[in-house]
Structures are given as structure tokens and as C-alpha cells.
C-alpha positions as CSV (number, residue, x, y, z in Angstrom):
1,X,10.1,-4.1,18.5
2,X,12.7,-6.3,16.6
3,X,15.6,-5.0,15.2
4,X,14.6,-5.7,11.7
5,X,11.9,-3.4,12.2
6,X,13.8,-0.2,13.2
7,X,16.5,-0.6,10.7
8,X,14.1,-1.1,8.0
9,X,12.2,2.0,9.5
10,X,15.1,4.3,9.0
11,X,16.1,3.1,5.3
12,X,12.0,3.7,4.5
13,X,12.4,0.3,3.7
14,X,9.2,-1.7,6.2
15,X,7.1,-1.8,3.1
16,X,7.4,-5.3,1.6
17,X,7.3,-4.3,-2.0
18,X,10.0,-1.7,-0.9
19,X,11.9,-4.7,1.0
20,X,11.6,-7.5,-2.0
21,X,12.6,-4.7,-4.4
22,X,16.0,-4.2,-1.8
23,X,16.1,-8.0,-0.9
24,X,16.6,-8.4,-4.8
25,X,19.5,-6.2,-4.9
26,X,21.3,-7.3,-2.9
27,X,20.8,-11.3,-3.7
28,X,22.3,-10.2,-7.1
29,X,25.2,-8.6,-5.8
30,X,26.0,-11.5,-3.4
31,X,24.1,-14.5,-4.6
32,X,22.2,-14.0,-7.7
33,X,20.4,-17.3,-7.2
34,X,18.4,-16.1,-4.5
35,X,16.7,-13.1,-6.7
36,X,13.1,-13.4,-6.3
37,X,12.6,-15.6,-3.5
38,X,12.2,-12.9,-0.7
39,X,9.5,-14.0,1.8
40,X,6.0,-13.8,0.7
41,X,3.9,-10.8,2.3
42,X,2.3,-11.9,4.9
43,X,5.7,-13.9,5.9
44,X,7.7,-10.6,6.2
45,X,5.2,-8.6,8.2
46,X,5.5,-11.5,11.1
47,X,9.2,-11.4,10.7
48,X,8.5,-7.2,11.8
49,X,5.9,-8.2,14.6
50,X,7.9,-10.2,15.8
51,X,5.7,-13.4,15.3
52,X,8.4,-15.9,14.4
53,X,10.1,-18.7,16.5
54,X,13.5,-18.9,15.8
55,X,15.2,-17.8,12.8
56,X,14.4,-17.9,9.0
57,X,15.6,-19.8,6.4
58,X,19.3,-20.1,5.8
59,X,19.2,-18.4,2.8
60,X,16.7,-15.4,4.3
61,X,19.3,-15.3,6.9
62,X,22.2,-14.2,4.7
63,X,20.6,-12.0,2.6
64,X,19.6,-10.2,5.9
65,X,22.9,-10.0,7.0
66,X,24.6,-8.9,3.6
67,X,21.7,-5.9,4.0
68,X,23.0,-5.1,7.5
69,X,26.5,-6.6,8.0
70,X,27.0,-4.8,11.3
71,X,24.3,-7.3,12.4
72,X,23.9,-11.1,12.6
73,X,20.7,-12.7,11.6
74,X,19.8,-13.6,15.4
75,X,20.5,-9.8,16.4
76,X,18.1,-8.7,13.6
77,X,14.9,-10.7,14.9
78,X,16.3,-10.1,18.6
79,X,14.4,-7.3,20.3
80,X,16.1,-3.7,19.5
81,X,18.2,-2.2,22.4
82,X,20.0,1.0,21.4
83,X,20.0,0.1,17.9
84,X,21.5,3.2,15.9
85,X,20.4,5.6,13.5
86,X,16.9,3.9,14.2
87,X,14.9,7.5,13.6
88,X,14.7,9.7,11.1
89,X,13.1,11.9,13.7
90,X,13.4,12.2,17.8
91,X,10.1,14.2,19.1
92,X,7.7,14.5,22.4
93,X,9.7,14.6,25.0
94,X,13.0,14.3,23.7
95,X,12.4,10.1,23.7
96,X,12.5,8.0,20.6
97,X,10.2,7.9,18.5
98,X,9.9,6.1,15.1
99,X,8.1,8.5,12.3
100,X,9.0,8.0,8.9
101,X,9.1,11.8,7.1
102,X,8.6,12.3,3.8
103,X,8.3,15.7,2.0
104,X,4.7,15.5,0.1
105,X,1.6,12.5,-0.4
106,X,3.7,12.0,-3.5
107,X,7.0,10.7,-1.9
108,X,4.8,8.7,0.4
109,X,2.6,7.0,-2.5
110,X,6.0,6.1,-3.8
111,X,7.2,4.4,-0.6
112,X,3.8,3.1,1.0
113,X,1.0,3.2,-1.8
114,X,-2.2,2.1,-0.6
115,X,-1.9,-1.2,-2.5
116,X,1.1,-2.0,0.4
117,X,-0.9,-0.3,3.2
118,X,-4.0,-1.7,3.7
119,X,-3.9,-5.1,2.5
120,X,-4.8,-7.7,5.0
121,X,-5.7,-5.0,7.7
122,X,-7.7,-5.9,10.3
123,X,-9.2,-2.6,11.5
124,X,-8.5,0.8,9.6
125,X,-10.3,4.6,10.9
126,X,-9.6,7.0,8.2
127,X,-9.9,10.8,8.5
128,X,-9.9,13.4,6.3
129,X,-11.4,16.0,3.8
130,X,-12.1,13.3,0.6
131,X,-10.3,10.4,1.6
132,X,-8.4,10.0,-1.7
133,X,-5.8,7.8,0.0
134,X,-8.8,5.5,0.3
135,X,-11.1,5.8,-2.0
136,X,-9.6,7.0,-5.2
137,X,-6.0,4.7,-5.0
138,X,-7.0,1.9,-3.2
139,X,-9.7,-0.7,-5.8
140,X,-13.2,-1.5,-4.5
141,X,-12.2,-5.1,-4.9
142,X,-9.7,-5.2,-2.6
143,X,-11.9,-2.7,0.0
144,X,-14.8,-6.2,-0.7
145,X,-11.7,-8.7,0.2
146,X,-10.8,-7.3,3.4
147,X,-14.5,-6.8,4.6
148,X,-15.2,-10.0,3.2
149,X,-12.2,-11.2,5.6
150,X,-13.6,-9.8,8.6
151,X,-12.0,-5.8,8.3
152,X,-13.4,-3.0,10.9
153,X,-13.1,0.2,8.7
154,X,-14.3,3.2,9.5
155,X,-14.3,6.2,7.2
156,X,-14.7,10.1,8.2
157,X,-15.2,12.6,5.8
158,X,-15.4,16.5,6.0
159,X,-19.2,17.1,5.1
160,X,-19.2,18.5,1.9
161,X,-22.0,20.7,2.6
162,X,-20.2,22.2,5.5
163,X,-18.7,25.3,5.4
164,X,-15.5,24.0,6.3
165,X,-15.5,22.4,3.1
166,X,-16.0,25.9,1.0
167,X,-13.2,27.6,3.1
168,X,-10.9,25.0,2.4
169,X,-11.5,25.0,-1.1
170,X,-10.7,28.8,-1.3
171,X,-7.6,28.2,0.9
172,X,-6.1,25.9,-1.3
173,X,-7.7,28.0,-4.6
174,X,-9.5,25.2,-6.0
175,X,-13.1,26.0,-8.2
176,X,-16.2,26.4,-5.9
177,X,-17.4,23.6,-5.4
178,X,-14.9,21.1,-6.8
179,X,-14.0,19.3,-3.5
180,X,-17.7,19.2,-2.8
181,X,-18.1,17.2,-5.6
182,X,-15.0,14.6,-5.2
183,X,-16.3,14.3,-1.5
184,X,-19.6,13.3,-2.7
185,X,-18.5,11.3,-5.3
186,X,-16.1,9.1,-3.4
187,X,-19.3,8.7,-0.3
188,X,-21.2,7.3,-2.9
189,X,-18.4,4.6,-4.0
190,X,-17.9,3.6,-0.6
191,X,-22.3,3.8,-0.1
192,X,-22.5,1.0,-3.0
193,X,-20.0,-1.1,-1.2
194,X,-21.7,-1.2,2.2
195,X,-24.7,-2.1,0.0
196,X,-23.0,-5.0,-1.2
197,X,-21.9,-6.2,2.3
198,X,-24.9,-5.8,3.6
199,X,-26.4,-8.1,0.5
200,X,-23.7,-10.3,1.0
201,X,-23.5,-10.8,4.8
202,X,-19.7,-10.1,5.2
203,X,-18.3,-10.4,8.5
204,X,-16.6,-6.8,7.9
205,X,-18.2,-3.7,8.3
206,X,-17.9,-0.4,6.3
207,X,-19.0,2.6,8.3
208,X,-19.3,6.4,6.9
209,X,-19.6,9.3,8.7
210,X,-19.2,12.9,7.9
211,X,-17.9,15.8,10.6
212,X,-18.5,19.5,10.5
213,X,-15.2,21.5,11.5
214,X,-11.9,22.5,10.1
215,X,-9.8,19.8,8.1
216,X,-6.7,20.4,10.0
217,X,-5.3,16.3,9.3
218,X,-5.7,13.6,7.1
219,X,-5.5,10.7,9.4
220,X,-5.3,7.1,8.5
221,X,-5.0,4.4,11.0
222,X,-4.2,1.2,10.2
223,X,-3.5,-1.8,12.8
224,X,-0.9,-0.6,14.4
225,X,0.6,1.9,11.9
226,X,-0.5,6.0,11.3
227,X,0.5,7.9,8.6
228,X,-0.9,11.6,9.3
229,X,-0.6,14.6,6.9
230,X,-1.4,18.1,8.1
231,X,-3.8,20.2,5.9
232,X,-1.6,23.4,5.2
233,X,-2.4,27.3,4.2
234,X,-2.4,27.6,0.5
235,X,-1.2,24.0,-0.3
236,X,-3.1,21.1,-1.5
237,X,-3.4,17.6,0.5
238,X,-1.0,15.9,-2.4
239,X,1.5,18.5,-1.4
240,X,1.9,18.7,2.2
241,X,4.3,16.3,4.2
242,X,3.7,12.7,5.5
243,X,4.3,11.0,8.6
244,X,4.4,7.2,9.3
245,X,3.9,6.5,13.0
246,X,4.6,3.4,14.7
247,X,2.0,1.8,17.3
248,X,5.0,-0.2,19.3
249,X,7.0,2.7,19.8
250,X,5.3,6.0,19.8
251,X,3.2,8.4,21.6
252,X,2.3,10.0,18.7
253,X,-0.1,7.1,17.5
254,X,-1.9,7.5,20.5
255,X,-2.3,11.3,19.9
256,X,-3.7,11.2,16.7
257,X,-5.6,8.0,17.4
258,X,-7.3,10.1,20.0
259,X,-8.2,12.8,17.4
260,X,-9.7,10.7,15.1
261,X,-11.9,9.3,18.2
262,X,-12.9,12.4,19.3
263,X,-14.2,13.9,15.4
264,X,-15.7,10.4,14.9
265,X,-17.9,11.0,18.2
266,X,-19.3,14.1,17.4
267,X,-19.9,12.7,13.0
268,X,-23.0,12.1,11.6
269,X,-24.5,10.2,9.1
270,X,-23.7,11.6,6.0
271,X,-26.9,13.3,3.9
272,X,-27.9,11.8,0.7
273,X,-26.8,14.2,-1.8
274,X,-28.4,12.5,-4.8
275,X,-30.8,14.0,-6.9
């Protein structure tokens, strides 16, 4: 992983509107000419993969280094050895491990809204009770654009006829039936969109299931990042803490990767609810 990366990581800063918006600051403070020409999206995501040759731009390059003086622009895109204060959390063995904490959905939404997340994925599983994350705060156009560009999604919701559903609505002392009824509702979004794929021939694919045990995680994986919440006693989803897990550099990923493969091989095709 590149320097850039884990530095980024620990100022919550790897998003690229929350990058331009810090790029800008800077380039006011120490060249005010170069406000508004951070790179483009897709241009800053390489720079984190890794997927440049070389070095940026001149003017990229001293930006870079104003943000992080203890570090030249060649150490920033150089693979990360030692780099400090790289996690805001060390777990699972006592290694290193990049997850980004945040106290409730709401801080995350405010660091990584879905409009930043899932853009030009290739591949995304998403687990969860209603998949709000999804369904309710990310547009159906944009869903269409990246299954028209070729996107693997997968969604999994808790079967709002389960049981599991009911309990959970009386643990978190919501009306009977209300998150029944928001499940179902956001199914049938996502139901009319495979439609149109289907009508459309997109290379994409859309897939729902539903699965029949205890929320206990909302679990989206997308690429090579995981943000995770856990479902907590008494508190809604909105209110519980985040966690954004890193692919390159943490077991974690594979853990909850592994429980989202395990509920989606035991879902089912979700039952048409319409009357």
C-alpha cells in the first residue's frame, strides 16, 4: 500500500470529495492558484492503488508535500514501511490493521456518503436488514450506470417476513411492522431495476436475495474496501458505529467477506410481497 494511502487513512481523508475539499485548503494557504485543480476521481484513486508510474504533476506534487511536509512527493507514492500514526485502530493479533472508526452511520455518511463509495465499483455484496446505505442514499441512476458499465452487485436482505425481522423491530422499538415495510419497499426499487437490465441487456448484473436469521451486521463490500456496522441492543442501524476496512492490509476484510459468503449461501429468492 502506498504511503499516500495510510496517511490519508488516518486523517479520514481517502475519500476524494474529502481529499479535493483538503487539497483546496491547503492550495489557498500556499498557492491559491492551484484551488480547484486537484486530480479528477478516478485519477486520485490510482494514485491510492498504486497504479501510477512515476510521480504526478509538479504542481500535485507540492500540494502533496505542503499536506504532509515530513514527507517528499516520491516517499508519498513509495510503498509504506513503518509509516506513523497510520491507524486509528491496531486489532487481531496485535498487527496493523487499517480501520477507519467512526462513532454512528451519521459521521460515516459525512466522511464516505454512498455518492463517494460506490461510484465506479466493479463488484459490491451488500448485507444487511434494509440496505438503506444502498437503496435509499445511493440514486437508481447511478445503480443503472455501474451495471450498465459491467458492476457485479449483489444485495442481501433480512426477509421481512422472517421473524428476525419482527424481533428486531421490537429491539430497536420501532412500530410493528415498519421495517417490514421499508424492507419491502426498497426490494421492489432494486426488483424494477433488474427489470430494466434485463430489458436492456447490461453487461452488469443485479442480484437479490433475502436470509432468515439474526441481523447481527450491516455489511457492504465494495472492491477492495468494507465498511461494517454491528446491529446493537436497543439502538437503531443509523446510530451504531462504523468501520472502514482495508482489503490490502487487513484480516478483517477477509472475516467479514467470509460472513457475507456464508449468509448469501444459505439466501433465497426473495417472495413477491405484492398484492
Amino acid at each position: 500500500m502506498v504511503t499516500l494511502k495510510v496517511l490519508l487513512q488516518s486523517k479520514h481523508l481517502q475519500t476524494h470529495g474529502a481529499f479535493d475539499r483538503e487539497y483546496n485548503a491547503v492550495a489557498r494557504r500556499v498557492e491559491p492558484g492551484l484551488v480547484g485543480s486537484g486530480p479528477r476521481k478516478a485519477q486520485f484513486y490510482r494514485w491510492l492503488s498504486g497504479g501510477v508510474a512515476g510521480l504526478p504533476y509538479p504542481h500535485h506534487c507540492r500540494i502533496l508535500e505542503a499536506m504532509f511536509p515530513d514527507y517528499t512527493a516520491g516517499q508519498l507514492f513509495a510503498e509504506s514501511v513503518g509509516t506513523q500514526n497510520y491507524s486509528t485502530s491496531k486489532v487481531c493479533g496485535g498487527g496493523p490493521e487499517i480501520v477507519t472508526t467512526y462513532a454512528t452511520r451519521s459521521e460515516l455518511l459525512r466522511n464516505l456518503p454512498p455518492t463517494e463509495l460506490f461510484p465506479g465499483v466493479t463488484r459490491a455484496d451488500i448485507v444487511g436488514i434494509s440496505l438503506n446505505l444502498f437503496c435509499q442514499q445511493f440514486p437508481d441512476p447511478e445503480i443503472v450506470e455501474l451495471l450498465r458499465s459491467g458492476a457485479q452487485i449483489r444485495c442481501l436482505f433480512l426477509d421481512p417476513n422472517s421473524r428476525h425481522t419482527a424481533d428486531r423491530e421490537r429491539e430497536e422499538g420501532q412500530p410493528a411492522g415498519s421495517l417490514t415495510a421499508l424492507t419491502r419497499l426498497n426490494i421492489s426499487a432494486l426488483r424494477r431495476i433488474v427489470q430494466q437490465i434485463a430489458a436492456e441487456d447490461f453487461v452488469g448484473t443485479l442480484t437479490i436475495r433475502t436470509y432468515d436469521a439474526p441481523a447481527r451486521f450491516n455489511i457492504a463490500i465494495v472492491d477492495r474496501t468494507c465498511v461494517c456496522q454491528p446491529y446493537l441492543p436497543t439502538s437503531r442501524g443509523v446510530e451504531s458505529p462504523a468501520f472502514v476496512v482495508d482489503a490490502d492490509s487487513s484480516g478483517l476484510y477477509a472475516t467479514f467477506s467470509g460472513v457475507f459468503e456464508t449468509l448469501w449461501a444459505s439466501g433465497a429468492e426473495p417472495v413477491d410481497d405484492r398484492r
